[in-house]
C-alpha positions in Angstrom: 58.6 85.1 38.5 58.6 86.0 42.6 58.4 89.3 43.1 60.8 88.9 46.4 64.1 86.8 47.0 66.5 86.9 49.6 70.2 87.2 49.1 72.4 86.9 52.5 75.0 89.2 50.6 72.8 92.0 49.5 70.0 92.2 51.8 66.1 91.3 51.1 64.9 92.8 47.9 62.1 94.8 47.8 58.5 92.9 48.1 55.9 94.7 45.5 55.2 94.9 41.9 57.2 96.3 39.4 56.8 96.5 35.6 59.9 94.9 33.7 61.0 98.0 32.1 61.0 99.7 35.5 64.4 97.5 36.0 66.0 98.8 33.2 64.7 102.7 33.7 66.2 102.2 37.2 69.6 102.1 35.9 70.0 103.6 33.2 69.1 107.3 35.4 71.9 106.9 37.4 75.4 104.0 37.3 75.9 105.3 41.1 72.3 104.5 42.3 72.0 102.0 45.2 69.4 100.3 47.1 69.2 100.5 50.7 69.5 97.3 52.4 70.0 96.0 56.2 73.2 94.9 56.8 73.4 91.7 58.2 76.4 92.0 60.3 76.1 95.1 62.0 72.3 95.5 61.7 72.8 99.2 59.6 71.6 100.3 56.9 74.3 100.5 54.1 74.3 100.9 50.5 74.5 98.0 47.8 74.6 98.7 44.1 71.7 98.0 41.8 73.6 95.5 39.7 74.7 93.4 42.4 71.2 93.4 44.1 70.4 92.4 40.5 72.3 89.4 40.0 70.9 87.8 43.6 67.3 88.5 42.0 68.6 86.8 38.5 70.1 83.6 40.2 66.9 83.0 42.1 64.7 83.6 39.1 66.5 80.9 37.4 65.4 77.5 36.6 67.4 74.5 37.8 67.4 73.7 33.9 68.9 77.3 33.3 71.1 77.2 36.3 72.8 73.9 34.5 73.5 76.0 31.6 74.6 79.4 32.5 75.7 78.7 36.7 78.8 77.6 37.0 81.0 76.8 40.6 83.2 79.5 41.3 86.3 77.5 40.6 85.0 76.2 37.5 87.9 75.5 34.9 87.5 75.1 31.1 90.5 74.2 28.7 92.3 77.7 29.0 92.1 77.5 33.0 90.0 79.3 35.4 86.6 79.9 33.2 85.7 83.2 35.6 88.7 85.0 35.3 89.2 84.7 30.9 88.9 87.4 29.0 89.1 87.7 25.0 88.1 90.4 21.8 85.1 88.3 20.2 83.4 85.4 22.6 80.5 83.8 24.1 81.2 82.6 27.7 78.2 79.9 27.1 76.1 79.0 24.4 72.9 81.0 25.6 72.5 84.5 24.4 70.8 87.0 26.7 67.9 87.8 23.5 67.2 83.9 23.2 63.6 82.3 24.2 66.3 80.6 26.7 65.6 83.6 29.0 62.0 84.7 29.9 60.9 88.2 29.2 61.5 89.2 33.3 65.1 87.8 33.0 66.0 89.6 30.2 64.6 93.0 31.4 67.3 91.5 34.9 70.0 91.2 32.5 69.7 94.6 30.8 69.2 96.8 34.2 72.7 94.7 35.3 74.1 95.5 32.3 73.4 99.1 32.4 74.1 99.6 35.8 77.5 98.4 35.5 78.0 102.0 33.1 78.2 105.6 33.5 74.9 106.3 32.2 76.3 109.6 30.7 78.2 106.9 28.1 74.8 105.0 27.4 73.9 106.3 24.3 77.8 105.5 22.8 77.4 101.9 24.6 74.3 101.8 22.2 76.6 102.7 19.5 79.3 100.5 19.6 76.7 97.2 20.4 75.0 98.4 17.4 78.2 98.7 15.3 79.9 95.6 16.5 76.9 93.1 17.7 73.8 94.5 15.8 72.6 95.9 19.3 71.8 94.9 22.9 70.8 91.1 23.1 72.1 90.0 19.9 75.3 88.3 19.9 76.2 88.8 24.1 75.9 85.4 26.9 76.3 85.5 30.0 77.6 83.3 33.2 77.3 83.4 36.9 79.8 82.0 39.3 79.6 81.0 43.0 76.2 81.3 44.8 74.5 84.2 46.3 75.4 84.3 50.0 78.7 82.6 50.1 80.9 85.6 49.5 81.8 84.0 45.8 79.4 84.9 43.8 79.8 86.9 40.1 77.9 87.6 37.2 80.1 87.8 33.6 78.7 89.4 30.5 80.7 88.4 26.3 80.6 89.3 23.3 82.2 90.4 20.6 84.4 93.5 21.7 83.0 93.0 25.3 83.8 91.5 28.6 82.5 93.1 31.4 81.6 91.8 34.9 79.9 92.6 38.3 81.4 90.6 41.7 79.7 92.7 44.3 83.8 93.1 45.4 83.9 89.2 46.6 86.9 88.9 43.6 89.5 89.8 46.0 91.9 92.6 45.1 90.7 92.9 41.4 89.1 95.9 39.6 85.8 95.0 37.7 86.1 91.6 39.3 88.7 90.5 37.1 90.1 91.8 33.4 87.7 93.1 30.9 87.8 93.8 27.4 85.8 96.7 24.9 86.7 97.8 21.5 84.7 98.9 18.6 84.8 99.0 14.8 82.5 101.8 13.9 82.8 101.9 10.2 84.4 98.6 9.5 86.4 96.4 10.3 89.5 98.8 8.8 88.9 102.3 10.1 90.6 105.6 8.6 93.1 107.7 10.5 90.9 109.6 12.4 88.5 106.5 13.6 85.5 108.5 12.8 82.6 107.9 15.0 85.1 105.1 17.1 83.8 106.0 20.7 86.5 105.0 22.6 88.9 106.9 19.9 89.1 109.9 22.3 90.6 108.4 24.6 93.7 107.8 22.3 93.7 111.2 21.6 94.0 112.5 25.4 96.7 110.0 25.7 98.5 111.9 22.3 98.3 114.7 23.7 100.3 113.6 26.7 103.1 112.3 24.0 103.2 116.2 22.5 103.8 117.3 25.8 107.0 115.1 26.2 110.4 116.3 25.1 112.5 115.3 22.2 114.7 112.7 25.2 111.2 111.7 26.9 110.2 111.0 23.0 112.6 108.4 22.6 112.1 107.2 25.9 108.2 106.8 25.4 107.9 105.8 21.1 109.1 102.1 20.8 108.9 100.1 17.6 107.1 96.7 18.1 103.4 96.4 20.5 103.5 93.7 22.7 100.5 91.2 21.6 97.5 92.9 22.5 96.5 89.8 24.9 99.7 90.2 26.8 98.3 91.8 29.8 99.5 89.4 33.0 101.1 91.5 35.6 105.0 91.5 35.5 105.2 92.6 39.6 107.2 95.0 40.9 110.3 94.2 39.5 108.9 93.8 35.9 110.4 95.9 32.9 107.5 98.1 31.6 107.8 99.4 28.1 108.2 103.1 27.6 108.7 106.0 29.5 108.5 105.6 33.6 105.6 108.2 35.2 108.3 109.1 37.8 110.2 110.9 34.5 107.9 113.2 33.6 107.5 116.8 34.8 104.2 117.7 37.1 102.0 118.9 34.4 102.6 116.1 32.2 102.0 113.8 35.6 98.8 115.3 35.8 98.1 115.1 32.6 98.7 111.2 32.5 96.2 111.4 35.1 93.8 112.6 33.0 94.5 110.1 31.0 93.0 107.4 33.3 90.6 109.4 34.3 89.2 109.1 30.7 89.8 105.5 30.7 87.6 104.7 33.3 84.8 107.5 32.9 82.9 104.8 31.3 82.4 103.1 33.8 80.0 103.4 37.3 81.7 105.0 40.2 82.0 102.5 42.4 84.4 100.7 39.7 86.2 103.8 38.6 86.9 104.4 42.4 87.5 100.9 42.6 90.7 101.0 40.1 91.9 104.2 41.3 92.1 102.2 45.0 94.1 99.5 43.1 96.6 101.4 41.6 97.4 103.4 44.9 97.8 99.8 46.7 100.8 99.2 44.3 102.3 102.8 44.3 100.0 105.0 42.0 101.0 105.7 38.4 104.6 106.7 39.7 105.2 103.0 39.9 103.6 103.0 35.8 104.8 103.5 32.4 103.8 104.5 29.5 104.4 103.9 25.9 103.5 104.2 22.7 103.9 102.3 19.2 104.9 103.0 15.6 104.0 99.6 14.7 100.7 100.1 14.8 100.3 104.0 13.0 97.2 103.7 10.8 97.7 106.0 7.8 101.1 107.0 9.2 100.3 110.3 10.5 102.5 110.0 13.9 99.0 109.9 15.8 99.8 106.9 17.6 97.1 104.5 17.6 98.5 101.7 19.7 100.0 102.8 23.3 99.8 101.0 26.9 100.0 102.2 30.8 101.9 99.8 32.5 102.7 98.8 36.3 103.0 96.2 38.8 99.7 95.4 38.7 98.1 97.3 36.2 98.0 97.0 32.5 95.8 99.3 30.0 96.2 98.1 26.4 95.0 100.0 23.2 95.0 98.9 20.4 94.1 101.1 17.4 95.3 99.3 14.4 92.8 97.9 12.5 90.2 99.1 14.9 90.1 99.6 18.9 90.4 97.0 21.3 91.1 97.4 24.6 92.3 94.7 27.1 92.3 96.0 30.9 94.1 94.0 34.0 94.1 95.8 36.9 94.4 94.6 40.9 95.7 95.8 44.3 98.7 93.2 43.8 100.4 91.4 40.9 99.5 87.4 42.2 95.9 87.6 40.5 95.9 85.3 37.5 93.8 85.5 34.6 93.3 83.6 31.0 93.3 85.5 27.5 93.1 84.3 24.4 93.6 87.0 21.8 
């Protein structure tokens, strides 16, 4: 494979050797590492993430017979609609799986530094966990796709699997989060977990969010508890004049305000800076979380012990679903305005 490539986007990549596990070692320190590139416009040096830098070096290490099978035009649309922007629990985006002998042993060691480097590497060992739990590890049951080219400001890399979308767009998706909606859930224990989702790593998230319902008053209660979850796959935007489901932000006092905050916060900690920062810019473009609800569901109360498994932030274009009931899923919408479109398929 060359050892130097040129993307118009993110700058020359380095020219000199470099063992394949270096890639992945590179990443996995630090989600907020960058390489330092020239920028082409105003001839400075700025800062481009590793992932994105990744993806340029992946596309030109392809094979046109690869390319035909994994590179796609950005545009490209499939039965549900726009193949880039769909997002589902338990899929394969194409028919080539990142572990195959499709990929050689240098694009692989590409695929897992992208894939890392699109994490907070303080959550890689729990991402280990849950691949392990759901997909029998890293590179067993995950595909990938690339959209657009390198260079023409449409270009984006898109990572499946079962309980698993995730993407990386170098920001040329324009006013979407994560480049578009993603998905992650996990079934630690099988497929029907107990009460207290034991060893569920995204299960602590849903209790911060509890704790935000203990805080509310016996009105804000009623206000916030609903009967019936939407579909877990319903996460278009509604806009601003949409009817979210619970109990409107702007109702709650100032410590429970900044506890909801915390609540995001834990959402996203997952996730590298640049795209926790990234939905945090998003949600301020459409008001903040004073323009959000929140509710939650007794639909969905696994073992009936009033610790609500099932609850949703909601806003004009923002939509965090999770799902607890049988196991966690987690579908996640979020832009700087409500006309993005995207296709689900629960």
């Amino acid at each position: 494979m060359p050892q130097s490539s040129r993307c118009p986007d993110c700058g020359p990549i380095a020219a000199h050797p470099m063992n394949r596990r270096q890639f992945v070692r590179a990443v996995g320190g630090t989600a907020a590492a960058a390489t330092m590139v020239p920028s082409l416009d105003a001839g400075q040096p700025k800062k481009q993430p590793v992932s994105e830098t990744l993806v340029a070096k992946l596309y030109n290490a392809l094979s046109p017979v690869q390319k035909k099978q994994v590179c796609f035009d950005w545009n490209h649309q499939n039965k549900d609609g726009l193949l880039r922007q769909h997002v589902s629990n338990n899929w394969n985006i194409t028919k080539t799986l990142v572990g195959s002998d499709f990929f050689t042993q240098d694009q692989k060691d590409l695929i897992e530094a992208i894939f890392w480097g699109l994490y907070n590497p303080e959550w890689k060992d729990r991402i280990k966990k849950q691949l392990r739990d759901d997909a029998g590890g890293y590179g067993k049951r995950q595909a990938i796709a690339l959209f657009g080219r390198p260079g023409s400001g449409q270009f984006e890399f898109v990572m499946t699997g079962r309980h698993l979308t995730i993407r990386c767009d170098g920001d040329s998706t324009d006013h979407m989060a994560f480049g578009g909606p993603i998905f992650y859930g996990h079934a630690a224990q099988g497929f029907n977990e107990k009460p207290d989702h034991p060893g569920n790593v995204f299960w602590p998230q849903a209790l911060k969010a509890n704790t935000l319902f203990e805080m509310l008053d016996g009105r804000q209660r009623k206000q916030a508890l609903l009967t019936n979850a939407p579909a877990e796959e319903e996460v278009h935007f509604q806009g601003a004049n949409g009817a979210f489901p619970g109990i409107p932000v702007t109702e709650l006092s100032s410590d429970q305000k900044q506890h909801v905050q915390r609540v995001l916060e834990s959402l996203i900690e997952p996730y590298r800076s640049r795209d926790r920062a990234e939905v945090q810019s998003c949600l301020a473009a459409q008001g903040g979380l004073d323009r959000c609800s929140v509710a939650f569901y007794t639909s969905d109360d696994v073992g009936k012990d009033k610790v609500w498994d099932t609850w949703r932030i909601e806003g004009p274009a923002f939509v965090w679903h999770f799902r607890g009931d049988p196991h966690v899923h987690v579908w996640v919408n979020v832009a700087d305005r409500p006309s993005a479109k995207i296709t689900t398929a629960g």
